[in-house]
C-alpha distance (Angstrom), angle and dihedral (degrees) to the residues before:
residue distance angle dihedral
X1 . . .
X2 3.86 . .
X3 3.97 87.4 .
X4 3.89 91.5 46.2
X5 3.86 84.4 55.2
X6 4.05 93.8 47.4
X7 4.26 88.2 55.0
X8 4.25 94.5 40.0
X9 4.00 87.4 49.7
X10 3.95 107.5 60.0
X11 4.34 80.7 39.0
X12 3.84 84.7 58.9
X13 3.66 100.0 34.5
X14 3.92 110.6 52.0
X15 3.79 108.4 76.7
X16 3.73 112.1 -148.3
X17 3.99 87.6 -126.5
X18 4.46 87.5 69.2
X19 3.91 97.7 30.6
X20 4.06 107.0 111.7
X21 3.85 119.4 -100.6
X22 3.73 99.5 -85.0
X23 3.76 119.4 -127.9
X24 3.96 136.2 -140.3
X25 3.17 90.7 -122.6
X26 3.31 108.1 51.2
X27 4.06 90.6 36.1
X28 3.87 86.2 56.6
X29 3.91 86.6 61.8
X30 3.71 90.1 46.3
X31 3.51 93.3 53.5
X32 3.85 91.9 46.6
X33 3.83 86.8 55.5
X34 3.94 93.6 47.7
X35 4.38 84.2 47.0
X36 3.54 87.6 52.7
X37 3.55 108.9 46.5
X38 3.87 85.3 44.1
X39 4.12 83.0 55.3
X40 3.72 95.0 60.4
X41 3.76 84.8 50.4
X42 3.43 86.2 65.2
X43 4.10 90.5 84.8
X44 3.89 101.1 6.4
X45 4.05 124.9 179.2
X46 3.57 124.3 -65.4
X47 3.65 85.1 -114.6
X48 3.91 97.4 61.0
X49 3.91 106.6 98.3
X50 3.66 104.6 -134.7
X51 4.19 84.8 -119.6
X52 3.55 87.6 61.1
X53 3.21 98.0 52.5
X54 3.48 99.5 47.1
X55 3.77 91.3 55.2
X56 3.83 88.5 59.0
X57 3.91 90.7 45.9
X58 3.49 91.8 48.9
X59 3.59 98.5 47.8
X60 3.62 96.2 41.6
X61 3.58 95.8 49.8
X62 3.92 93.4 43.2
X63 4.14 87.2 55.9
X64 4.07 89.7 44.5
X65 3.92 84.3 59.7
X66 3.69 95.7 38.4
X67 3.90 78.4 53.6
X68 3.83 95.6 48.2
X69 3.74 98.2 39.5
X70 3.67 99.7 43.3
X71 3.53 114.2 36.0
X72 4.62 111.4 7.9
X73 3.54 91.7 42.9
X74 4.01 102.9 53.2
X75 3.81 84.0 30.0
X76 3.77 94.1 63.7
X77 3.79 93.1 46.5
X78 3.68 96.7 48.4
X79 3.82 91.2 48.8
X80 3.47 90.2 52.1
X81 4.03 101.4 40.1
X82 3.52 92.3 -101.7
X83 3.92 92.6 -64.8
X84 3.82 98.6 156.2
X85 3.53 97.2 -166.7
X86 4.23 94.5 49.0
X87 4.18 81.0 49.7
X88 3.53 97.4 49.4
X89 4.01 83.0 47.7
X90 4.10 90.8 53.8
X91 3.60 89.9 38.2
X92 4.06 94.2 68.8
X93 3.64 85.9 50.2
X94 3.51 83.3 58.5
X95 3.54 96.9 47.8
X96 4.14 83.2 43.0
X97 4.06 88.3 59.4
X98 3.32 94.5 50.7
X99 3.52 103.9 46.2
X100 4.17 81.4 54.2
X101 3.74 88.5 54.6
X102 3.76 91.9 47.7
X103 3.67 90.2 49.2
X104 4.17 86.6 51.2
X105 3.76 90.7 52.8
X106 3.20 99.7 51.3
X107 3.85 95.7 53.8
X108 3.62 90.8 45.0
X109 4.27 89.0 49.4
X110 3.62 108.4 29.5
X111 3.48 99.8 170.9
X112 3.61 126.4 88.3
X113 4.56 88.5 -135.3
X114 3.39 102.3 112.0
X115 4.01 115.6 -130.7
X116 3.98 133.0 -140.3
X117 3.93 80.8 -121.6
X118 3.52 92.1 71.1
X119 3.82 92.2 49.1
X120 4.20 89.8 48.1
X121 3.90 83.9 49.6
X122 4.04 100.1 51.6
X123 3.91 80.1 41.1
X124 3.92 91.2 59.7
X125 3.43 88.8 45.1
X126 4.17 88.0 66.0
X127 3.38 94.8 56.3
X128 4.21 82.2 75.4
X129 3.20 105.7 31.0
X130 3.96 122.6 19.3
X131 3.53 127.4 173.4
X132 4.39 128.4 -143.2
X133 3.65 137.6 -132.5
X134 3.95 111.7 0.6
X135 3.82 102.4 -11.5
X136 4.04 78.7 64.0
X137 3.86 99.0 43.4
X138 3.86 84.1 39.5
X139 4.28 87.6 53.0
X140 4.25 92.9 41.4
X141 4.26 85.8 49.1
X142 3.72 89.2 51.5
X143 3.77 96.9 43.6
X144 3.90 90.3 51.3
X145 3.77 97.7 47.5
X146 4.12 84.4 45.5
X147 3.76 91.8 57.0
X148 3.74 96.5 37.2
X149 3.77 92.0 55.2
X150 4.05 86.3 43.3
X151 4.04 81.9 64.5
X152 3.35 94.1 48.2
């Protein structure tokens, strides 16, 4: 319980008015973490209730758009003077980059358990970038089921 508490509080202390201007770059790993602990999803453990899971998916997947909509997206067209076609360009290199990172992951974790690292790592992720209202409740539900079933 004590760790559940040590994930929930930084989620529920960082306001997004004093978290750090997030960056493409390091939002493009964040979203390759969210992709890939959605991936082992994909086939989870007998003892993952399908609920559970689907909170985690949900929540994940809510925060990847969150991600996508609020910070790659606009990024990519400021960077490139709002050229929507040279964006769209950087953004599969994007997409390429994460898939790569994905890939890394799962060599490195090849098991479809999911760990309280990949909680503390979607958690680090907020400190750039954190979402309000229900995408956040939706992100804190998904980081608590992910470290419950870690303990499992």
């Amino acid at each position: 319980m004590k760790l559940i508490r040590l994930i929930a509080l930084p989620l529920l202390l960082i306001s997004p008015a004093i978290t750090s201007a997030a960056s493409i770059n390091d939002m493009q790993t964040c979203q390759a973490t969210l992709n890939f602990v959605v991936s082992r999803l994909a086939a989870p453990p007998e003892n993952y209730a399908a609920a559970e899971v689907a909170t985690i998916k949900q929540g994940l997947t809510s925060y990847d758009d969150y991600i996508q909509r609020e910070i790659i997206t606009p990024g990519l067209l400021k960077f490139n003077n709002n050229d929507a076609a040279r964006a769209s360009a950087m953004q599969e290199q994007v997409d390429a980059y994460k898939a790569k990172v994905v890939e890394s992951y799962a060599k490195r974790y090849p098991h479809n358990q999911l760990l309280t690292d990949y909680a503390i790592a979607i958690n680090n992720c907020t400190k750039q970038a954190m979402p309000e209202g229900a995408e956040m409740d939706a992100l804190k539900q998904a980081l608590l089921m992910i470290v419950k079933l870690a303990n499992r």
